[in-house]
The first five atom37 places (N, CA, C, CB, O) and aatype in JSON, in Angstrom:
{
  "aatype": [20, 20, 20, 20, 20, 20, 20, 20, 20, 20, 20, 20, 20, 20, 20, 20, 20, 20, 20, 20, 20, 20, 20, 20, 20, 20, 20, 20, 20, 20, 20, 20, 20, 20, 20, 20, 20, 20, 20, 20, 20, 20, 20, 20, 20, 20, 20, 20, 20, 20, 20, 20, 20, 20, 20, 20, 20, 20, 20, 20, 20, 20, 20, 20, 20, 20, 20, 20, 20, 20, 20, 20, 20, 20, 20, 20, 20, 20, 20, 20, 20, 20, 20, 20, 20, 20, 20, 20, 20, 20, 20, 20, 20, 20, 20, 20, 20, 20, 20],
  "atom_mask": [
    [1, 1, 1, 1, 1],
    [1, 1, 1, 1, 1],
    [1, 1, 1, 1, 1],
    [1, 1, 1, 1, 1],
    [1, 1, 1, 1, 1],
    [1, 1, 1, 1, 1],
    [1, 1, 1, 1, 1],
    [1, 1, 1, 1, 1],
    [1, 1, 1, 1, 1],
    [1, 1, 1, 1, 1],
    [1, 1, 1, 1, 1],
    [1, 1, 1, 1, 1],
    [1, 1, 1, 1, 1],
    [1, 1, 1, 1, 1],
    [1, 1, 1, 1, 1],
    [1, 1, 1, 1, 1],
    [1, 1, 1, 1, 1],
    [1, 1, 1, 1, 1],
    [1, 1, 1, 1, 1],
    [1, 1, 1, 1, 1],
    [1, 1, 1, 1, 1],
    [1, 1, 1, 1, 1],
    [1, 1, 1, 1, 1],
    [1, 1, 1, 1, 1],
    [1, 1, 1, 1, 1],
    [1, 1, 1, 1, 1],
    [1, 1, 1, 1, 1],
    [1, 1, 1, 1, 1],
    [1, 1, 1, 1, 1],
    [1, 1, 1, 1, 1],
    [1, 1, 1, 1, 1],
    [1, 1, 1, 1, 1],
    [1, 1, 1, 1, 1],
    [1, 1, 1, 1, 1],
    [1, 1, 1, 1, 1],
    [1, 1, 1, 1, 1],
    [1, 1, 1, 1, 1],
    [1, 1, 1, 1, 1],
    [1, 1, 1, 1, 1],
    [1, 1, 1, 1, 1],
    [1, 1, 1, 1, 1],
    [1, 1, 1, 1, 1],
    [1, 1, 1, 1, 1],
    [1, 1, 1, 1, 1],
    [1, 1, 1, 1, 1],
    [1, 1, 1, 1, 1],
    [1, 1, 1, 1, 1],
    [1, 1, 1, 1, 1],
    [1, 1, 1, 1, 1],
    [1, 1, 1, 1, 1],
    [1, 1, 1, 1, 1],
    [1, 1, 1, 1, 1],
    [1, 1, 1, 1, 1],
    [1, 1, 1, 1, 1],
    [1, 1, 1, 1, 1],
    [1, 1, 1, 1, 1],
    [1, 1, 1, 1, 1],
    [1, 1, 1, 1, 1],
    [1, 1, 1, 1, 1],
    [1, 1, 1, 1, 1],
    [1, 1, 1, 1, 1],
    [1, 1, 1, 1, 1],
    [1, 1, 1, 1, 1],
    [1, 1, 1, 1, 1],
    [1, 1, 1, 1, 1],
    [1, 1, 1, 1, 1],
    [1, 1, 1, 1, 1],
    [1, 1, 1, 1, 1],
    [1, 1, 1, 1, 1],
    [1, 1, 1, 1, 1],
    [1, 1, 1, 1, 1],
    [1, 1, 1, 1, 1],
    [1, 1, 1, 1, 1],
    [1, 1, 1, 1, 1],
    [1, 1, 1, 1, 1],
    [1, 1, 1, 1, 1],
    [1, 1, 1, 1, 1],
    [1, 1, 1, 1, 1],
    [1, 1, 1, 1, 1],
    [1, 1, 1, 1, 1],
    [1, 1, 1, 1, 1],
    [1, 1, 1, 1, 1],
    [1, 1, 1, 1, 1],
    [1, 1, 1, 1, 1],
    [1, 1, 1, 1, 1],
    [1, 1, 1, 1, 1],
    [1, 1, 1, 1, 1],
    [1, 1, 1, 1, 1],
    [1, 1, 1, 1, 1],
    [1, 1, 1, 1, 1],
    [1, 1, 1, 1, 1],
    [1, 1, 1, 1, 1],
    [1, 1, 1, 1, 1],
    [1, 1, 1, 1, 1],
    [1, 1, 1, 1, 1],
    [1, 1, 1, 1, 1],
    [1, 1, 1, 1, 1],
    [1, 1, 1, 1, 1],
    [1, 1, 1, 1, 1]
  ],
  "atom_positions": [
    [[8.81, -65.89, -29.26], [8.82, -64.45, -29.07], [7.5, -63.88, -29.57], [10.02, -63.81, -29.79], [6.93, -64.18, -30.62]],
    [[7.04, -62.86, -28.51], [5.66, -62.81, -29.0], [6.05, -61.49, -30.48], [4.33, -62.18, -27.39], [7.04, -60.77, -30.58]],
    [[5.03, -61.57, -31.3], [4.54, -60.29, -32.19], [4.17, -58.8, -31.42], [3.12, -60.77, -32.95], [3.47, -58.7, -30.42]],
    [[5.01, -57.39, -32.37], [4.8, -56.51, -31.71], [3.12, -56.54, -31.1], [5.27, -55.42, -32.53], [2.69, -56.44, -29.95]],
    [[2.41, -56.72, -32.47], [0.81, -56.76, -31.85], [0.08, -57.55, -31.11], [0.02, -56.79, -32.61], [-1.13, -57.42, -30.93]],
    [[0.96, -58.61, -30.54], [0.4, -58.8, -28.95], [1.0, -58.6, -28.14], [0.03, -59.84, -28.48], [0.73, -59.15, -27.07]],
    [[2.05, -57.77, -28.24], [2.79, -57.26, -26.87], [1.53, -55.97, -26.64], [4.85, -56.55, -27.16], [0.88, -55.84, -25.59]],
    [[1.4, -55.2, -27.72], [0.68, -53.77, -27.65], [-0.63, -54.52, -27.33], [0.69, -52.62, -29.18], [-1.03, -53.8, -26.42]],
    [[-1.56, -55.47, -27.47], [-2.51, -56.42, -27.18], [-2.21, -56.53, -25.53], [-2.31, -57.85, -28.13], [-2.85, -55.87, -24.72]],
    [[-1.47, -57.19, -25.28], [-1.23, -57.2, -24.17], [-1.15, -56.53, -22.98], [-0.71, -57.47, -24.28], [-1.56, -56.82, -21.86]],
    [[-0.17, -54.97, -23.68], [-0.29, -53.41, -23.08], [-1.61, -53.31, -23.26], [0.55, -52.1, -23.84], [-1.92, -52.59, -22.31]],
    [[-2.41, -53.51, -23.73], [-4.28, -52.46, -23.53], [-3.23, -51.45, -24.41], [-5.24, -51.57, -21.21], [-3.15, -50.32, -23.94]],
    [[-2.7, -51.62, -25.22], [-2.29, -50.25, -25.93], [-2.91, -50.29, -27.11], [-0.76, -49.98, -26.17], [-2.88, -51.28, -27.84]],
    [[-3.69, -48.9, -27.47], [-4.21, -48.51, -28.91], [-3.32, -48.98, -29.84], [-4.38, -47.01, -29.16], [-2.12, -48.73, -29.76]],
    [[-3.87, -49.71, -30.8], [-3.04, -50.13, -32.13], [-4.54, -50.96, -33.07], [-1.35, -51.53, -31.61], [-5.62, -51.42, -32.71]],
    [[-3.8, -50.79, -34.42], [-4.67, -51.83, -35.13], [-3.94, -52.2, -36.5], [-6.22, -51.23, -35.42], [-3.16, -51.44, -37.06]],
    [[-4.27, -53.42, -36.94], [-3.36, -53.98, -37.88], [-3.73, -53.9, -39.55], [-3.24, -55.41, -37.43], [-4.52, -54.79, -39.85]],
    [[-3.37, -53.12, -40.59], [-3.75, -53.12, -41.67], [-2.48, -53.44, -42.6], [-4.44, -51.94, -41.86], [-1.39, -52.87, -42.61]],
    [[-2.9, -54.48, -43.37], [-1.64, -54.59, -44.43], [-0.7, -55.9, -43.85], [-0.58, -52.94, -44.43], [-0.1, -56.63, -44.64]],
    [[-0.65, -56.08, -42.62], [-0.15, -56.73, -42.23], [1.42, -55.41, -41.57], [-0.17, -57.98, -43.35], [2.63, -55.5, -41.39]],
    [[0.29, -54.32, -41.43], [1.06, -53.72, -40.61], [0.55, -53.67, -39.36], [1.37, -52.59, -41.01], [-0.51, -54.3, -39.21]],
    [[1.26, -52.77, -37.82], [0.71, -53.0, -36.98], [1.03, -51.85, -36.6], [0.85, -54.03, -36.39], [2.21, -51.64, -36.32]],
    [[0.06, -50.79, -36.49], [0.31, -49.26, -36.46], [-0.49, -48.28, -35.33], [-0.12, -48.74, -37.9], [-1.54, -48.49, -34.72]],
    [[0.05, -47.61, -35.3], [0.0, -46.97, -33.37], [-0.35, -45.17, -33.79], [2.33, -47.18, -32.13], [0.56, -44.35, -33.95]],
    [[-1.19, -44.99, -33.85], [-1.64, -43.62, -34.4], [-0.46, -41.9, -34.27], [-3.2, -43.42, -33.37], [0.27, -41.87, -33.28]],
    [[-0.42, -41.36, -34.7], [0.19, -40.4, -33.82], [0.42, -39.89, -32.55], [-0.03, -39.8, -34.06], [1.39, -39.65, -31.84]],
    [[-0.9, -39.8, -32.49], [-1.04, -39.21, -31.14], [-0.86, -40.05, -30.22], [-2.19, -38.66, -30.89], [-0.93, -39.49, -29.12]],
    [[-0.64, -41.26, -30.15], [-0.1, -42.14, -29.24], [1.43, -42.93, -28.93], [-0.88, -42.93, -29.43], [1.9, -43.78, -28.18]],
    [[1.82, -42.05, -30.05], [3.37, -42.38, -30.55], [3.92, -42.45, -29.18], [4.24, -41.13, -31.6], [4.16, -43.51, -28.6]],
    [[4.15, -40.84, -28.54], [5.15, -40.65, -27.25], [4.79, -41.75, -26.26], [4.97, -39.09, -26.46], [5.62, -42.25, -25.5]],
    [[3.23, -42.17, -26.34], [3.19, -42.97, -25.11], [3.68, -44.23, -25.5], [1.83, -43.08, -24.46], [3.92, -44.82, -24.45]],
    [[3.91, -44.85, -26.35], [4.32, -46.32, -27.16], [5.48, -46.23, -26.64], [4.33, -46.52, -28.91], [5.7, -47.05, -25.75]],
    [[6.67, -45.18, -27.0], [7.89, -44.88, -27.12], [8.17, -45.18, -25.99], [8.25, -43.72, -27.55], [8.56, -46.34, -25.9]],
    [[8.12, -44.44, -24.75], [8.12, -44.49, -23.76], [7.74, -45.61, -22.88], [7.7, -43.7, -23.66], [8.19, -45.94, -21.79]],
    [[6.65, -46.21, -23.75], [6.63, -48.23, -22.81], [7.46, -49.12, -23.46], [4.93, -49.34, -22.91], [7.58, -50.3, -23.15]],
    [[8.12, -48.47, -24.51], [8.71, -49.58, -24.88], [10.38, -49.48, -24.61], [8.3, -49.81, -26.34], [11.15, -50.39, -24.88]],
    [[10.7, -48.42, -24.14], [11.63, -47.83, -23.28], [11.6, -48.3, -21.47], [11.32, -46.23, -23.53], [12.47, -48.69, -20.69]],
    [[10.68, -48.13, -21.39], [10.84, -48.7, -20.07], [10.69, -49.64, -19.53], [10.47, -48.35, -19.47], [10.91, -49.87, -18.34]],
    [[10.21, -50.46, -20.51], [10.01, -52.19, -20.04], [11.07, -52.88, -20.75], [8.41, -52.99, -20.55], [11.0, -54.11, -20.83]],
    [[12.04, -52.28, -21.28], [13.16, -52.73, -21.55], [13.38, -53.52, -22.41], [13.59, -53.08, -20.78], [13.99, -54.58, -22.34]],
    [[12.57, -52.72, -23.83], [12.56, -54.08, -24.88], [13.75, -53.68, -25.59], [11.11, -54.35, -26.03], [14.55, -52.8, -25.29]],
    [[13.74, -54.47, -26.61], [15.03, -53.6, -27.92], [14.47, -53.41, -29.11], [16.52, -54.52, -28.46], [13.77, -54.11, -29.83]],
    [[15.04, -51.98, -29.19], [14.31, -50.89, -30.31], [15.0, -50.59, -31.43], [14.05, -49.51, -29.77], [15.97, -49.86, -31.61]],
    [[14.15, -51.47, -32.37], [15.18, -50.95, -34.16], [15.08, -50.17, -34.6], [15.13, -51.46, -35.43], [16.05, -49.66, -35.17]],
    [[13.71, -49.53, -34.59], [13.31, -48.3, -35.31], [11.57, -48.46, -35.14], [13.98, -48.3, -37.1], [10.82, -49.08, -34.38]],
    [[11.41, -47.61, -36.21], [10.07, -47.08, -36.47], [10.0, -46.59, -37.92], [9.71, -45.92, -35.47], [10.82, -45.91, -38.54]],
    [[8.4, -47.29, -38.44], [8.49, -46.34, -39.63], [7.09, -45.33, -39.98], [8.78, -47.32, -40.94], [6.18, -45.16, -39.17]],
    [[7.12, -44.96, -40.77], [6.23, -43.43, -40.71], [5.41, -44.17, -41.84], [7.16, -41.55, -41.19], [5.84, -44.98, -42.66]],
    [[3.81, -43.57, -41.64], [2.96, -44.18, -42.94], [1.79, -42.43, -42.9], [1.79, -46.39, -42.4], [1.77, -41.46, -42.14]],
    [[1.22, -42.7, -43.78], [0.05, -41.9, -44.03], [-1.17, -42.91, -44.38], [0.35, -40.83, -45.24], [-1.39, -43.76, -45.25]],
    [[-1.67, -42.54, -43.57], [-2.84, -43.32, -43.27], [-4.06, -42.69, -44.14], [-3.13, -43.3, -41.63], [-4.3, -41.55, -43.74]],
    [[-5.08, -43.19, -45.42], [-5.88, -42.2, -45.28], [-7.06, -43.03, -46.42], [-5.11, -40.56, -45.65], [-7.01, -43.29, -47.62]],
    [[-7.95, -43.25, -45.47], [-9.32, -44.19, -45.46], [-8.59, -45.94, -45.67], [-10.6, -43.63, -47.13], [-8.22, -46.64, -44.72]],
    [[-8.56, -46.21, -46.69], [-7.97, -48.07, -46.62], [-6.94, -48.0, -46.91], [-8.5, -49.3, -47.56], [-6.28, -49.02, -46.7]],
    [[-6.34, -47.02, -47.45], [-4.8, -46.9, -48.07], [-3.86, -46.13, -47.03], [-4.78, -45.97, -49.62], [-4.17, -45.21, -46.28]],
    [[-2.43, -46.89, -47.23], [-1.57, -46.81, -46.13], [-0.39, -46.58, -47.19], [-1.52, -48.19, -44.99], [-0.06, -47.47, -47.98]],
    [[0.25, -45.26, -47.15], [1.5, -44.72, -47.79], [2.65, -44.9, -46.58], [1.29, -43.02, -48.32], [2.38, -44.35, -45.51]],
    [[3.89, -45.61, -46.69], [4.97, -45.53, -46.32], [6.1, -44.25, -46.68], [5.26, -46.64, -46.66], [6.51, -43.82, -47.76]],
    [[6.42, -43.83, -45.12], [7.42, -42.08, -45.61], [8.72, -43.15, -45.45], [7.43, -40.03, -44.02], [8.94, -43.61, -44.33]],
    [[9.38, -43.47, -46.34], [10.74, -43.76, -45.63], [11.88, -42.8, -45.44], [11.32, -44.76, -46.27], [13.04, -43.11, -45.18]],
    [[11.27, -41.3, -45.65], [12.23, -40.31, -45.1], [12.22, -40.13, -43.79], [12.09, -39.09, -45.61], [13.29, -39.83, -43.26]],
    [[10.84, -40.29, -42.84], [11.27, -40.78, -41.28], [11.06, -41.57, -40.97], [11.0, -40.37, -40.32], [10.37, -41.59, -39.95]],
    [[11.58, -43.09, -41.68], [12.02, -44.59, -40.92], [12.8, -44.98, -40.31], [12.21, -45.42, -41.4], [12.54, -46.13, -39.95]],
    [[13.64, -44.64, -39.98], [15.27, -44.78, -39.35], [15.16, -46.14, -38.45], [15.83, -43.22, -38.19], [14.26, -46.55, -37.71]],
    [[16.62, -46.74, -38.86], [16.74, -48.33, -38.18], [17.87, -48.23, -37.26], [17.1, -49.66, -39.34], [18.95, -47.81, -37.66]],
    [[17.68, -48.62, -35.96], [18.78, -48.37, -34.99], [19.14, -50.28, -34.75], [18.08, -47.24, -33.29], [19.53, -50.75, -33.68]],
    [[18.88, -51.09, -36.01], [19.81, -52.41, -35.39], [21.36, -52.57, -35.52], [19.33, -53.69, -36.06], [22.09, -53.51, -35.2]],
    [[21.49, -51.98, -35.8], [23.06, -51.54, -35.91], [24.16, -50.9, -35.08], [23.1, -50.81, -36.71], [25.36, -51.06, -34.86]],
    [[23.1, -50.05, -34.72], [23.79, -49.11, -33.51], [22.68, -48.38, -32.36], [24.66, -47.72, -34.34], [21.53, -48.82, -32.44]],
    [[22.86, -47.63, -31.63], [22.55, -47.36, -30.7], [21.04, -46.09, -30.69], [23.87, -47.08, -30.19], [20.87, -44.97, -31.16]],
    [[20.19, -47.05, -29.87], [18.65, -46.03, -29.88], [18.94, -44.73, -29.4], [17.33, -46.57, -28.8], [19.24, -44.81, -28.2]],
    [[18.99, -43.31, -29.91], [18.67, -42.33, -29.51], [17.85, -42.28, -28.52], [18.36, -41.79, -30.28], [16.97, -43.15, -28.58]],
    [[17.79, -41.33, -27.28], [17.68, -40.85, -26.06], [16.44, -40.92, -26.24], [18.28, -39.66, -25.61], [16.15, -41.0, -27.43]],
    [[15.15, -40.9, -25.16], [13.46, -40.08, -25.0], [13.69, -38.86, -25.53], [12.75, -39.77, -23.3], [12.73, -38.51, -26.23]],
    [[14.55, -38.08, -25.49], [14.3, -36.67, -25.6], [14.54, -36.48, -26.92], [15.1, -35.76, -24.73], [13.69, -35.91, -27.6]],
    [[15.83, -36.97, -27.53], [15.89, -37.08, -29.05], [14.84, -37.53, -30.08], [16.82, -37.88, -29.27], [14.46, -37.14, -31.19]],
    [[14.46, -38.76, -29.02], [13.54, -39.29, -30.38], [11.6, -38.56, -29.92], [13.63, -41.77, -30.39], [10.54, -38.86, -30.48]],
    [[11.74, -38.01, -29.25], [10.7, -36.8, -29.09], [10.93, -35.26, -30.1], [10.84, -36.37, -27.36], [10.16, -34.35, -30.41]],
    [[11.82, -35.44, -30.26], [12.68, -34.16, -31.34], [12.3, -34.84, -32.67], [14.78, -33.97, -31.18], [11.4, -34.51, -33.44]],
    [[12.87, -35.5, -32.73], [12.34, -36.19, -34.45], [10.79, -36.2, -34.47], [12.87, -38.14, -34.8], [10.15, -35.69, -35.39]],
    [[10.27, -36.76, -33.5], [8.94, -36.97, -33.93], [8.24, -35.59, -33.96], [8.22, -37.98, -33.0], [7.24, -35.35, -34.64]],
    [[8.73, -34.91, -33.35], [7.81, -33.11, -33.56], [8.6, -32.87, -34.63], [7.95, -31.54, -32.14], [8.65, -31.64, -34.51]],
    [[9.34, -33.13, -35.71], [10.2, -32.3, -36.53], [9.12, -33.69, -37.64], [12.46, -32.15, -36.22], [9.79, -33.79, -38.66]],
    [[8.41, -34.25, -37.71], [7.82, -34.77, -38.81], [6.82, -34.04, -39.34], [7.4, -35.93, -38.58], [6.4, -33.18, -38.56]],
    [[6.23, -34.09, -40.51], [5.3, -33.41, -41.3], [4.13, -33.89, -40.81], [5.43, -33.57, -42.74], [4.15, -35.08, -40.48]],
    [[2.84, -33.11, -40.62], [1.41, -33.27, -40.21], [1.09, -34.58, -40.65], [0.41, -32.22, -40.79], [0.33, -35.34, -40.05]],
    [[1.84, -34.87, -41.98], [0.53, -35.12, -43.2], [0.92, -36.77, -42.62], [0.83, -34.54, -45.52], [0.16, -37.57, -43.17]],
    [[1.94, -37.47, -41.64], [2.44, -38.62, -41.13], [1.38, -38.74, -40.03], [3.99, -38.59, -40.69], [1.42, -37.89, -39.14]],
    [[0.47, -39.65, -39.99], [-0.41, -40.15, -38.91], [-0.53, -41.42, -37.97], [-1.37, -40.16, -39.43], [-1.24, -41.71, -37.01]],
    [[0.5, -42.08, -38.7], [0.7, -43.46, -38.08], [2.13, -43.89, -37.79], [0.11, -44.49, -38.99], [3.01, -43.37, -38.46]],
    [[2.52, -44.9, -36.75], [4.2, -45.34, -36.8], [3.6, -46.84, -36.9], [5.5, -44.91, -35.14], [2.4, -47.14, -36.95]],
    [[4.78, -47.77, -36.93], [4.73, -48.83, -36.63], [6.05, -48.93, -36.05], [4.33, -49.61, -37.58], [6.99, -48.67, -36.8]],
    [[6.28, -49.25, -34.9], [7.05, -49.17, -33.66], [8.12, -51.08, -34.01], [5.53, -49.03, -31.86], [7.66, -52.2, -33.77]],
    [[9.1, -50.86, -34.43], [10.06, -52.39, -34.5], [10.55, -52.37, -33.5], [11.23, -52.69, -35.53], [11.32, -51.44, -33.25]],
    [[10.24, -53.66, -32.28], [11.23, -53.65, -31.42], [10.77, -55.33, -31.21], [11.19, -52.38, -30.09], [10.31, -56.05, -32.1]],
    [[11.01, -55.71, -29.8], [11.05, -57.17, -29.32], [11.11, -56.69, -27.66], [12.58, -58.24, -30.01], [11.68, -55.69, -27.23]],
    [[10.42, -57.61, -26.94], [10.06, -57.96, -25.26], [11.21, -58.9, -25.5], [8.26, -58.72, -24.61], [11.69, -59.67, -26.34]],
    [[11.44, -58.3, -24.01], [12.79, -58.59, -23.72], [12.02, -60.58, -22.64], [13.81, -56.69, -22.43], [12.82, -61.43, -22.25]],
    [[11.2, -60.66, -22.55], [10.61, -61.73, -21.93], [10.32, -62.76, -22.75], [9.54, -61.4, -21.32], [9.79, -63.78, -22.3]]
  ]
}
């Protein structure tokens, strides 16, 4: 099974790996969300960091893990992500290719 960061490698999708994290900027969140929705992978969650020069802060007030139960809608999880604080600049997107 490949690693999220060569699936997003693979997508030509913006990402880069610090910490041995593998993190997808803000502003590119909706479009992540949305490929990884439609190519039909399975989605645990996401977690929230603050990014700021070499140091990487984890929010685990918007991490939420859906392996348990069921991924919230595009439109929902477009609601959460505008309801996060500025000061959150990075996700790291948990899921798996379904290939």
């Amino acid at each position: 099974m490949a690693k999220r960061s060569e699936i997003l490698h693979r997508w030509n999708f913006p990402h880069w790996q610090r910490h041995g994290v593998t993190l997808v900027a803000r502003e590119n969140a909706r479009a992540c969300i949305e490929r990884i929705l439609e190519t039909g992978c399975s989605f645990y969650g996401y977690d929230s960091f603050i990014v700021s020069g070499d140091t990487i802060q984890p929010v685990m007030d918007f991490s939420p893990d859906w392996s348990r139960g069921p991924v919230p809608s595009l439109g929902e999880l477009l609601t959460q992500f505008n309801s996060h604080p500025g000061t959150i600049t990075h996700y790291e997107f948990v899921f798996e290719d379904p290939t």
